[in-house]
C-alpha positions as CSV (number, residue, x, y, z in Angstrom):
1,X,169.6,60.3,100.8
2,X,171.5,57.2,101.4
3,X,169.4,56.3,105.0
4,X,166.5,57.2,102.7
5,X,167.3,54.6,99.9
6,X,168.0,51.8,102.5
7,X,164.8,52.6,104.4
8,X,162.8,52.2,101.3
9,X,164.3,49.4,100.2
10,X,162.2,47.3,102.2
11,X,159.0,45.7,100.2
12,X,156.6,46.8,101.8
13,X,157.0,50.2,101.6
14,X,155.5,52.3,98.5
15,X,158.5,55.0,97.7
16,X,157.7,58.1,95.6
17,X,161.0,59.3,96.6
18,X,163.3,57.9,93.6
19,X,163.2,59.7,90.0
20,X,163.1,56.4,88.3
21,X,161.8,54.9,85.2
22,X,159.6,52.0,85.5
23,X,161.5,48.9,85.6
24,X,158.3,46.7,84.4
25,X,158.6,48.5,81.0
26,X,162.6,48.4,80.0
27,X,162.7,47.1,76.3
28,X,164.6,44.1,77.5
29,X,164.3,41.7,74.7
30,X,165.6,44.9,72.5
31,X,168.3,45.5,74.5
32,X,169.7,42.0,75.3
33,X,169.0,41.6,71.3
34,X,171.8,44.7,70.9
35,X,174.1,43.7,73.0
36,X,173.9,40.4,71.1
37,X,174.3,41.5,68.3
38,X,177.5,43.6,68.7
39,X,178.7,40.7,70.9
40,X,179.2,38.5,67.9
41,X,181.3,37.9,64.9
42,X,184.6,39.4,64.3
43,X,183.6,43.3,65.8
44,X,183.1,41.8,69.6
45,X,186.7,42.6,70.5
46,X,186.9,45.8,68.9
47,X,183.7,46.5,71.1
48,X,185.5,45.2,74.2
49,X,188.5,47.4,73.5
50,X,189.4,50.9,74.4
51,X,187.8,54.0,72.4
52,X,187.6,57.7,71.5
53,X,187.4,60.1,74.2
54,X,184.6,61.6,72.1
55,X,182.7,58.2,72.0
56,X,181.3,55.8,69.3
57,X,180.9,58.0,66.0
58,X,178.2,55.5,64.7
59,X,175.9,56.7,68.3
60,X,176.6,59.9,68.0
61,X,175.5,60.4,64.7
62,X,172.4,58.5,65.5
63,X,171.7,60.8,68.6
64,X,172.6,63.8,66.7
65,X,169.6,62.5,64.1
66,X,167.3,61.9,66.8
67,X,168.0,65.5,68.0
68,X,167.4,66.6,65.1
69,X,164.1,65.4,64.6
70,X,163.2,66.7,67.6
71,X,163.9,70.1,66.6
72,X,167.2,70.8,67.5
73,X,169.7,70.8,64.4
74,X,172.7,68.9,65.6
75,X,176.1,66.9,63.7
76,X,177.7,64.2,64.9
77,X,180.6,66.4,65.7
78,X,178.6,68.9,68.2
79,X,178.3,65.9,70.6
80,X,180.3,64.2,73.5
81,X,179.2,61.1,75.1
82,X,179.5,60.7,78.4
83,X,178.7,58.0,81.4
84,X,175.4,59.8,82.1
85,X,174.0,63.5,81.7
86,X,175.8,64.1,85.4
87,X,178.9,63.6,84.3
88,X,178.5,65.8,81.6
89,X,177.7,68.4,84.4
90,X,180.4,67.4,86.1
91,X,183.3,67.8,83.4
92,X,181.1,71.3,82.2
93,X,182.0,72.4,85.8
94,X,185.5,71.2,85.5
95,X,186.5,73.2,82.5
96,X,184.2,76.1,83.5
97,X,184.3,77.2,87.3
98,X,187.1,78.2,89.2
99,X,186.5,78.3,92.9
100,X,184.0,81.6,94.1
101,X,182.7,81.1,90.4
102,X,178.9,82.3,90.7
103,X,176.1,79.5,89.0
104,X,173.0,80.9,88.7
105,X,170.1,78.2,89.3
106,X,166.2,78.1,89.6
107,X,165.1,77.4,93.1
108,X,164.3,74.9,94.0
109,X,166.6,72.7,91.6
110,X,168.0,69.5,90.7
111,X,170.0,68.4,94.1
112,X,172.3,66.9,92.6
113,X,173.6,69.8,90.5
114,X,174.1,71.6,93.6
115,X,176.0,68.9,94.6
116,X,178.0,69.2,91.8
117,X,178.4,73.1,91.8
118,X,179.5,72.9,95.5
119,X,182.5,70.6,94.5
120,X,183.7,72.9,92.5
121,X,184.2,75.3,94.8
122,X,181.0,77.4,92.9
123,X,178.8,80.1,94.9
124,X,175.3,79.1,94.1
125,X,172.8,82.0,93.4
126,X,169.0,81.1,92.9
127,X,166.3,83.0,91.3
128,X,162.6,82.5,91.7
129,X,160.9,79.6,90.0
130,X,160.1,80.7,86.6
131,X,162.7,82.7,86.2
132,X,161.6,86.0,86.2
133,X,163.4,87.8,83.7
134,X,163.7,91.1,85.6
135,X,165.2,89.2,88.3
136,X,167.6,87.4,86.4
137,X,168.8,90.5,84.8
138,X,169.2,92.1,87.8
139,X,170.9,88.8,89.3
140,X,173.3,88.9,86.2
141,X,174.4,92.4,86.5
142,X,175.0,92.2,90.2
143,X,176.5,88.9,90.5
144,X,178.4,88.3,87.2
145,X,178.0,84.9,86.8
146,X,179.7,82.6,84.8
147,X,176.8,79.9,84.6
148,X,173.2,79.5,84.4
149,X,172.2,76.2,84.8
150,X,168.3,75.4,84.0
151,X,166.2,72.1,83.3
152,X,163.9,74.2,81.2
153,X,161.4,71.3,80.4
154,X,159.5,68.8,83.3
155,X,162.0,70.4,85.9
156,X,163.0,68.0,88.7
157,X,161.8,68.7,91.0
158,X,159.0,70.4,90.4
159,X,157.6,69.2,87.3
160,X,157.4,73.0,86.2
161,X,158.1,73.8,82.5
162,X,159.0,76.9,80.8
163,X,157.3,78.9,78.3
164,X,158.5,79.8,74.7
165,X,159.2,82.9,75.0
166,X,160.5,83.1,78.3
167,X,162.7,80.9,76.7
168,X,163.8,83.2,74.4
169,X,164.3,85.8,76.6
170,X,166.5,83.7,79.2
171,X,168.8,83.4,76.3
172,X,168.9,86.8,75.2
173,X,169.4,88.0,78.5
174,X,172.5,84.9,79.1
175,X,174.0,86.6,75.5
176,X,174.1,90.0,76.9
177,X,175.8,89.4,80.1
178,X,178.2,86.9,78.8
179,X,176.6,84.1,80.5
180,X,177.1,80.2,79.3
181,X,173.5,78.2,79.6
182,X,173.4,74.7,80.5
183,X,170.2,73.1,79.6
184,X,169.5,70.3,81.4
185,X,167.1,67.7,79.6
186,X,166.9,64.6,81.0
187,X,162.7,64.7,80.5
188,X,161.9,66.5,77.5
189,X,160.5,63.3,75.3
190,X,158.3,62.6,78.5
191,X,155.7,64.9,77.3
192,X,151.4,63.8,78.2
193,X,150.1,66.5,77.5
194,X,150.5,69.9,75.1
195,X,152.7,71.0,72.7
196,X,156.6,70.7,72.6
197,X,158.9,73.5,73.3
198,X,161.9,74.2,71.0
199,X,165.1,73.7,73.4
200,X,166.8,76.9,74.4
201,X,170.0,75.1,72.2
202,X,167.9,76.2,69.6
203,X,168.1,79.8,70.0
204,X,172.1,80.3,70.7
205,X,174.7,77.8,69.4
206,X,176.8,78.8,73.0
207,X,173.8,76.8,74.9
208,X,175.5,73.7,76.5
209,X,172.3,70.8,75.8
210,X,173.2,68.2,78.4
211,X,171.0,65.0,77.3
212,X,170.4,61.0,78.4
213,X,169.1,57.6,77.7
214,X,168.4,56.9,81.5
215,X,164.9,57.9,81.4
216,X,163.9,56.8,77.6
217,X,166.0,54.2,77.7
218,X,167.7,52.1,80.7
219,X,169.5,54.2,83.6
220,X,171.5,51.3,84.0
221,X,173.4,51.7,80.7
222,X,174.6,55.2,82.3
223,X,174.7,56.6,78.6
224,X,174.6,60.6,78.0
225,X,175.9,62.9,75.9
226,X,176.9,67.1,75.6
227,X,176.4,69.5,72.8
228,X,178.3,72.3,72.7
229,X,180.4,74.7,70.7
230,X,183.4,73.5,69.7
231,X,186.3,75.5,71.7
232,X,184.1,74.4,74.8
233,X,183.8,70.6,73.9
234,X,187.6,70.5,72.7
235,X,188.0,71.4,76.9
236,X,185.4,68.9,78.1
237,X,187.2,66.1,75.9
238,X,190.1,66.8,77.8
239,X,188.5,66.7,81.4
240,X,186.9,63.8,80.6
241,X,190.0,61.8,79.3
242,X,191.1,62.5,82.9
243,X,188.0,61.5,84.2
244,X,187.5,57.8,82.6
245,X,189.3,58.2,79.2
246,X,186.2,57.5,77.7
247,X,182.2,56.1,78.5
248,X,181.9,51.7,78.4
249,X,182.9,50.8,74.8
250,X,180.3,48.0,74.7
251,X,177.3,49.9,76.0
252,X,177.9,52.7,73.3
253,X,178.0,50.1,70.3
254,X,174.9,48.9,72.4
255,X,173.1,51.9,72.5
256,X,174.4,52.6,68.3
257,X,172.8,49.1,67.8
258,X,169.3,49.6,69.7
259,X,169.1,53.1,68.3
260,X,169.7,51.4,64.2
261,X,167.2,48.6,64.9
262,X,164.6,49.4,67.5
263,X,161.5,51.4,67.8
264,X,163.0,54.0,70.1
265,X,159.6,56.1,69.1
266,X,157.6,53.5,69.4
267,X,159.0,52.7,72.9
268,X,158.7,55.9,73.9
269,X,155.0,56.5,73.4
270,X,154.4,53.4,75.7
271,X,156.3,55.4,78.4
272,X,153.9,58.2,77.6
273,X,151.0,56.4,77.7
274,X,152.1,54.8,80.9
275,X,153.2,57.2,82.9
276,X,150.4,59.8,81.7
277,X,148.0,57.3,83.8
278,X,150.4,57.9,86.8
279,X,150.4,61.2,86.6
280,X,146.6,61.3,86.6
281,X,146.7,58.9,89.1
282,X,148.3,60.9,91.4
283,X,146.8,64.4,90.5
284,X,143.4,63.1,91.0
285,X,144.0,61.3,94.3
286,X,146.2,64.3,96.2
287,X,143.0,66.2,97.2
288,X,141.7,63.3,99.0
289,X,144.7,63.0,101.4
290,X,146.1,66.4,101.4
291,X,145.3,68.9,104.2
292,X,143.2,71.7,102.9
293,X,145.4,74.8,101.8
294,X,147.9,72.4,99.9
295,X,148.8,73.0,96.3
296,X,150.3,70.7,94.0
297,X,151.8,70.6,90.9
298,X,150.0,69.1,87.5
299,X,152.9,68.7,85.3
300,X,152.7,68.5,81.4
301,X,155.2,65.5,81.6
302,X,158.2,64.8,83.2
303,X,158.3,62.2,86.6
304,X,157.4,64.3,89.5
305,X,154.5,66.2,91.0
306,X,155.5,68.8,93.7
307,X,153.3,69.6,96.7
308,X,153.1,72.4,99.8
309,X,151.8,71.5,102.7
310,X,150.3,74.2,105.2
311,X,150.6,74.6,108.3
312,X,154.5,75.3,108.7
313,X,154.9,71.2,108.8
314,X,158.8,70.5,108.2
315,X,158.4,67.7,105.2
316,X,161.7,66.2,106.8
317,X,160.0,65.7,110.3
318,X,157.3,64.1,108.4
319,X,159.2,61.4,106.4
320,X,159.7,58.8,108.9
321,X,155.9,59.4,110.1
322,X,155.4,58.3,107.0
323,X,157.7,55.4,106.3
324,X,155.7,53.9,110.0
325,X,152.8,54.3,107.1
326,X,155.1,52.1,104.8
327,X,155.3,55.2,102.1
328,X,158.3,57.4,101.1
329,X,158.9,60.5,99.5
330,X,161.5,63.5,99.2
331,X,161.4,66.3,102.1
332,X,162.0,69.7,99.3
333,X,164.7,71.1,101.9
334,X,168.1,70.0,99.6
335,X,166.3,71.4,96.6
336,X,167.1,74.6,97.6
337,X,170.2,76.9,97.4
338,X,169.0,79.8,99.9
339,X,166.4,78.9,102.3
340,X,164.6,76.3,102.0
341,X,160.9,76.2,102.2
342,X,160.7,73.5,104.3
343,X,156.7,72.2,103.7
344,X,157.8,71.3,100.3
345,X,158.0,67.4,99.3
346,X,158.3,65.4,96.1
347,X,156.5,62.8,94.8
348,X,157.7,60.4,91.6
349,X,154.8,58.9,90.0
350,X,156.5,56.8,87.1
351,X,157.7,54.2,89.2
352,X,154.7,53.3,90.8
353,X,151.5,51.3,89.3
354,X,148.5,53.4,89.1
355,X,146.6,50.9,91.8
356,X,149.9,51.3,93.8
357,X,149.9,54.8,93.5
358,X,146.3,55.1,95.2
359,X,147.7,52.7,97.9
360,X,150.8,55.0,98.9
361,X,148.6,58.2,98.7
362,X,146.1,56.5,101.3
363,X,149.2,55.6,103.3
364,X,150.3,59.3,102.9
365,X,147.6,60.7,103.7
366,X,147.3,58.5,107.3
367,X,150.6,59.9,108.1
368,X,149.1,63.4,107.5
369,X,146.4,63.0,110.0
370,X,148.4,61.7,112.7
371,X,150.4,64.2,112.9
């Protein structure tokens, strides 16, 4: 990933490989105007100074609101900010797995939870995309896990969301078996199209709810935050206080500012409505540069589209065909647990400008045919 980052840094190249927010539409003025705001007067050095473990109370109660809201019934209290949803992975796995611990995951899943899992010492077990109840049950009563960790909604990296009531199910089944669920939900306000889907928080209190401002807000400000039950957060404060003590002082009474004053909503609509061409964008142009027999995903929201090539092409002998074509993307291969299927790639569409999306997919699609 790191050769991959410097190769695309160069201009010419049009990268779908980063999961990143479109820098073109950060709320700038907003934020500068928060950070202005709490760096003046008397409370600039109290903002500059150390903090709670727990973080700010005055952001917390504001994200618990905006939770809320969005259908998931949350107190101030229930919540733990952290320097970005990851590390809230990181300290769940702290305080939760010992080494030869089992984590149950969707394959394929987000690579840098494995990376996470495998540095805890964790033995990662994957079950079929869409989680097949039937097979998780049979998973959970042969493996005894102690974790199952999903990203229910927009799924990096497959885009791929899941339905109500296998929702419900998943937790019924995590209830029986003793299992803790870690709902990962960086996406879930990134929605273009359809209805929204209660959180599986909201059908068991024990769900761990791992959320961010990285792709609503600014990545940059590496602001997140945990829910969970109390004896388990009373663990993570504790992991975390040996981790960093607590997440930047200043950014929290940042993000407590932006959220009081701003148009967070507002702000996220444009993002829909943005993106939302992308993905179009995208969706519409893949048949032209695809090889016949590919499939695709057509995500309801999120920032990625998934495709299979056919053929038995290794996506990972592809890439630097394709970065001679001055276009990047994501080989699937480190998505997967188990065996990877290795004519998988990913493509990110929020990143890109719709005209620029056409351009890379032309590109892509060069690399394709001289193959």
């Amino acid at each position: 990933m790191r050769d991959l980052l410097a190769l695309i840094e160069r201009p010419e190249v049009i990268s779908f490989a980063g999961g990143l927010p479109a820098p073109e539409l950060f709320d700038v003025d907003g934020w500068r105007a928060a950070f202005d705001t709490v760096l003046s007067g008397s409370a600039a050095r109290r903002h500059l100074q150390y903090a709670p473990t727990e973080g700010n109370p005055g952001l917390r109660g504001l994200v618990a609101e905006r939770l809320s809201r969005r259908g998931l019934a949350t107190g101030a209290e229930d919540l733990l900010v952290t320097t970005g949803s990851q590390q809230g992975l990181t300290l769940v796995a702290a305080a939760l797995l010992d080494p030869g611990a089992v984590v149950v995951v969707e394959e394929p899943t987000y690579l840098a939870a494995l990376q996470c899992f495998g540095m805890a010492g964790a033995r990662v077990v994957p079950v079929g995309a869409g989680v097949d109840p039937e097979e998780l049950a049979a998973v959970f009563a042969r493996e005894r896990p102690v974790l199952l960790y999903l990203v229910p909604t927009f799924a990096n990296p497959t885009g791929r969301t899941l339905g109500a009531q296998r929702r419900a199910t998943i937790v019924e089944l995590a209830r029986r078996y003793g299992v803790v669920v870690v709902e990962d939900d960086p996406y879930g306000e990134l929605r273009y199209r359809g209805e929204g889907l209660s959180a599986l928080a909201s059908y068991d209190e024990a769900v761990v709810y791992l959320g961010s401002l990285s792709k609503v807000g600014a990545p940059g400000l590496r602001l997140g935050w945990v829910r969970a039950p109390r004896e388990l957060r009373a663990a993570l404060v504790v992991a975390k206080q040996a981790a960093d003590l607590h997440t930047s002082t200043v950014d929290q009474a940042a993000a407590a500012e932006y959220l009081a004053s701003a148009d967070l909503d507002g702000h996220v609509r444009m993002l829909c409505g943005a993106y939302r061409e992308r993905r179009d964008t995208m969706v519409a142009m893949l048949p032209q540069v695809v090889p016949d027999g590919a499939t695709w995903s057509d995500p309801d929201g999120g920032m990625f589209v998934w495709v299979r090539l056919p053929g038995g092409v290794d996506t990972a002998e592809l890439l630097p065909v394709a970065l001679e074509h001055d276009v990047a993307f994501v080989p699937g291969a480190p998505f997967f647990a188990g065996a990877p299927d290795r004519a998988t790639l990913r493509l990110s569409f929020t990143s890109t400008a719709p005209d620029q999306i056409v351009a890379g997919l032309r590109r892509l699609g060069a690399a394709l045919a001289s193959r």
